[in-house]
Backbone as JSON, one array per atom type, in Angstrom:
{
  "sequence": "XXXXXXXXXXXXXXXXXXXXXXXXXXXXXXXXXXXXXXXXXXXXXXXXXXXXXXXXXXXXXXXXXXXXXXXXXXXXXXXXXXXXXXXXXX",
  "N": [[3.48, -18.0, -3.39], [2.23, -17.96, -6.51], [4.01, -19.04, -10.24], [5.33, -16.04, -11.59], [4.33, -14.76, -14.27], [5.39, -12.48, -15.1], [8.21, -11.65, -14.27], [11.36, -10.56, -15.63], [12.99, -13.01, -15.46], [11.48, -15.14, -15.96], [10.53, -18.13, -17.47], [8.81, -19.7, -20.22], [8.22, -21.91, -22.13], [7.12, -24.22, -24.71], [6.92, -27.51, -26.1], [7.08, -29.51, -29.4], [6.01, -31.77, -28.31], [4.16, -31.29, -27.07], [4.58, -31.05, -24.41], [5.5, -28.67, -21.65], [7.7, -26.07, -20.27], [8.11, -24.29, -17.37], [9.49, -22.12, -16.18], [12.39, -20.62, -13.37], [14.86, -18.41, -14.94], [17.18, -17.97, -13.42], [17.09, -19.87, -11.78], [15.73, -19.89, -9.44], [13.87, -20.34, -8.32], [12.91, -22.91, -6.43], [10.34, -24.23, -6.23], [8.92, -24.03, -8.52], [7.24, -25.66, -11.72], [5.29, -24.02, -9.91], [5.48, -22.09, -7.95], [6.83, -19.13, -7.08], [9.61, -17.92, -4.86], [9.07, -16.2, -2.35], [8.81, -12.87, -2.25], [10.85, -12.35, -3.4], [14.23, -11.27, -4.3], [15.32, -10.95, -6.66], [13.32, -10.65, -7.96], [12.37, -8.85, -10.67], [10.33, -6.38, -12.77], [9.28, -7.31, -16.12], [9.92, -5.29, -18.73], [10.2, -4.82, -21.64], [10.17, -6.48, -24.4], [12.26, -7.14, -26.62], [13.77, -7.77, -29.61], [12.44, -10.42, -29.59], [10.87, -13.61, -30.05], [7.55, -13.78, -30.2], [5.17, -16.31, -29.87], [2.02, -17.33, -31.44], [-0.07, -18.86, -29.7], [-1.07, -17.84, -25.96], [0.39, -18.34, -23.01], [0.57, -21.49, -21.1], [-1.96, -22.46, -18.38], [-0.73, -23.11, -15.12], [0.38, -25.95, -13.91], [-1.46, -28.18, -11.74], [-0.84, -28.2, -8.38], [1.39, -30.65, -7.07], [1.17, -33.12, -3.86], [3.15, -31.95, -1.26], [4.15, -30.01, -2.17], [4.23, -27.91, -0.05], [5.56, -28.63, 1.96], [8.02, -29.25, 1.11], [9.07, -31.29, 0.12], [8.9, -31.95, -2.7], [10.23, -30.11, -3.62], [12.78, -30.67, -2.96], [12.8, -33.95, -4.15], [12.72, -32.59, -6.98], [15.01, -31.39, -7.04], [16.97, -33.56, -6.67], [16.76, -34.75, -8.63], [17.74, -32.52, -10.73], [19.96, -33.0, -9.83], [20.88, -35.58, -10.58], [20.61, -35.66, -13.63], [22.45, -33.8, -14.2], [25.08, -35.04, -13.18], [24.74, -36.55, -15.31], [25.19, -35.6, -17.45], [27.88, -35.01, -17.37]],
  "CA": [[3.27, -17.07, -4.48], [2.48, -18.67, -8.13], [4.95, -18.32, -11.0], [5.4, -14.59, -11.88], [4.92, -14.74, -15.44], [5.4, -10.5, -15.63], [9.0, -11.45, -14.33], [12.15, -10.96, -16.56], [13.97, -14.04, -15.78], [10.29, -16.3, -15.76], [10.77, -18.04, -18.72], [8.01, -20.86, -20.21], [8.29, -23.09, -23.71], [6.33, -25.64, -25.35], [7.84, -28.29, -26.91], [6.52, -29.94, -30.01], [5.35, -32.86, -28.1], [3.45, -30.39, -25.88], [5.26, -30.59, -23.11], [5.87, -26.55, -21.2], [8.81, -26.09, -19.03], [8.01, -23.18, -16.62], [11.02, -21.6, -14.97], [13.54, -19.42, -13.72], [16.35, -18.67, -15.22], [18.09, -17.85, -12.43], [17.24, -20.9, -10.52], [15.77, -19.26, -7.39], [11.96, -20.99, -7.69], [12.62, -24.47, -5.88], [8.97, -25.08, -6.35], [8.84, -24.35, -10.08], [6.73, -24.0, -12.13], [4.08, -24.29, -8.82], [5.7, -21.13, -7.04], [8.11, -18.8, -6.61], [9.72, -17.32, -3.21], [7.71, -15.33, -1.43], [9.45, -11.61, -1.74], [12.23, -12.92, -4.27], [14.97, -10.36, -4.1], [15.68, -10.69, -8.38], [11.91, -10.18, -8.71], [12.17, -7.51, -11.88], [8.84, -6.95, -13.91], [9.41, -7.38, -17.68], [9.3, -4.16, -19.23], [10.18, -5.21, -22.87], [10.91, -7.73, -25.45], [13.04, -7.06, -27.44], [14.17, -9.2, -29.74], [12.16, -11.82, -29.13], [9.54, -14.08, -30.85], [6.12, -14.36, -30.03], [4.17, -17.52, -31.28], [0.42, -17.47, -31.28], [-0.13, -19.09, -28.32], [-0.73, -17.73, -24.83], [1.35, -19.01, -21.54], [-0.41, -22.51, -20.57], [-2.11, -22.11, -16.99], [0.1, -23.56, -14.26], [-0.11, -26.98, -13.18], [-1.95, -28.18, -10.63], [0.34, -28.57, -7.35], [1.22, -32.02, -6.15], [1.47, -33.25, -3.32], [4.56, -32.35, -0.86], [4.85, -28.51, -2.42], [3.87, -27.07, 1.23], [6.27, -29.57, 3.09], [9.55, -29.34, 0.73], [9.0, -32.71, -0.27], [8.74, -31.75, -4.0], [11.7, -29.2, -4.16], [13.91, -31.91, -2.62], [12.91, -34.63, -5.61], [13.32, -32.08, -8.39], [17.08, -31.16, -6.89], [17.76, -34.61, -6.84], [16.93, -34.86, -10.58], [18.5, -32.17, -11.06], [21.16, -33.16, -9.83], [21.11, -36.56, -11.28], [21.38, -34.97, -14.87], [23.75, -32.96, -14.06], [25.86, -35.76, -13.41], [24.72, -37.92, -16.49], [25.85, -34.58, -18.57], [29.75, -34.48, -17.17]],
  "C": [[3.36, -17.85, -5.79], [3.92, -17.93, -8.9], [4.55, -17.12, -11.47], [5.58, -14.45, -13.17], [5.28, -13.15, -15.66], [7.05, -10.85, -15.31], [9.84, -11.6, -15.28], [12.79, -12.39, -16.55], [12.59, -15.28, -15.25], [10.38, -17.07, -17.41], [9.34, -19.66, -19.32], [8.12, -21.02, -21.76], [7.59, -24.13, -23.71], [6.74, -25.93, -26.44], [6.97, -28.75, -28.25], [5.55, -31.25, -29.9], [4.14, -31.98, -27.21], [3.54, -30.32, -24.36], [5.41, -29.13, -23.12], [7.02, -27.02, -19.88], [8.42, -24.29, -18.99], [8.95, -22.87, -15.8], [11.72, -20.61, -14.54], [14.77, -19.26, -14.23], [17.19, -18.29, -14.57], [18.16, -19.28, -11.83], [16.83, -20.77, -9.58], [14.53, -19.85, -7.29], [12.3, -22.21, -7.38], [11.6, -25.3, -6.49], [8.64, -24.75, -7.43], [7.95, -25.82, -10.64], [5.61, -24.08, -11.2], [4.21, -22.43, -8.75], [7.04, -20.67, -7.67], [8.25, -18.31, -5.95], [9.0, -16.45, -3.54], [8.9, -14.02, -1.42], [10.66, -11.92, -2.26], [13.08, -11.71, -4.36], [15.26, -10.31, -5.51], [14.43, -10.5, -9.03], [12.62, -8.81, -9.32], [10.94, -7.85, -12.62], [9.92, -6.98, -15.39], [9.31, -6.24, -17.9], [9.36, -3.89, -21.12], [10.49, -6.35, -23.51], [10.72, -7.83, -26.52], [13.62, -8.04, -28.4], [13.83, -10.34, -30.17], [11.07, -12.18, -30.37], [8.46, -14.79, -30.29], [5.85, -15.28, -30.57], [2.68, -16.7, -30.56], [0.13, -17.69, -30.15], [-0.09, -18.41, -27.06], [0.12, -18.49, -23.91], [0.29, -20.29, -21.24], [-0.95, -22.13, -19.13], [-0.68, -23.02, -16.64], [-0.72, -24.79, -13.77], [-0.48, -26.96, -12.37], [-0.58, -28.59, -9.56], [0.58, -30.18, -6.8], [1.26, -31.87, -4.75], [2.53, -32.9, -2.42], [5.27, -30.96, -1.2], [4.76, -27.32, -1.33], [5.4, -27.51, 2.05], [7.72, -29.48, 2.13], [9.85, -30.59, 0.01], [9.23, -32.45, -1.85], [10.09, -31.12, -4.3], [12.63, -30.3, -3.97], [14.05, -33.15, -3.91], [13.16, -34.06, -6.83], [14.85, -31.64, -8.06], [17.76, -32.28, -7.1], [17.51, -35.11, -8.0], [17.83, -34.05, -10.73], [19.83, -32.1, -10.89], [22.06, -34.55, -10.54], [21.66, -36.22, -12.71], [22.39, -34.51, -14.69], [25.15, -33.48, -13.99], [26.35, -36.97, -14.61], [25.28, -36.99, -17.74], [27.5, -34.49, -18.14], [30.31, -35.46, -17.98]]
}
């Protein structure tokens, strides 16, 4: 299942360099920003936003998939970043 941009906790930014980080803020898409589970149990649609600030800009499409996002191969290297940071931040 692609990322769910209609969900509340889907969240996507573009940086000034033009980098986009596509994500959840829960944490529950492994395969971010490719996918997210299939039948996600915190799937909520969006129903407002509040609050918030629009820019101009639409949502970028979604990258193309590499390699290795069928087989686990991919989720496994972004955990082990993320887990690398995680340790270069303590």
């Amino acid at each position: 299942m692609p990322m769910r941009q209609e969900c509340k906790h889907f969240e996507s930014r573009t940086y000034r360099n033009g980098e986009t980080v596509r994500k959840c803020d829960l944490d529950l898409a492994p395969d971010a920003p490719w996918r997210c589970p299939d039948n996600c149990p915190s799937y909520e649609r969006r129903l407002a936003d509040v609050a918030w600030t629009h820019g101009s800009l639409v949502t970028p499409a979604t990258p193309e998939e590499p390699p290795g996002v069928d087989d686990g191969t991919a989720a496994a290297v972004l955990d082990e970043a993320e887990d690398f940071l995680n340790e270069v931040g303590e």
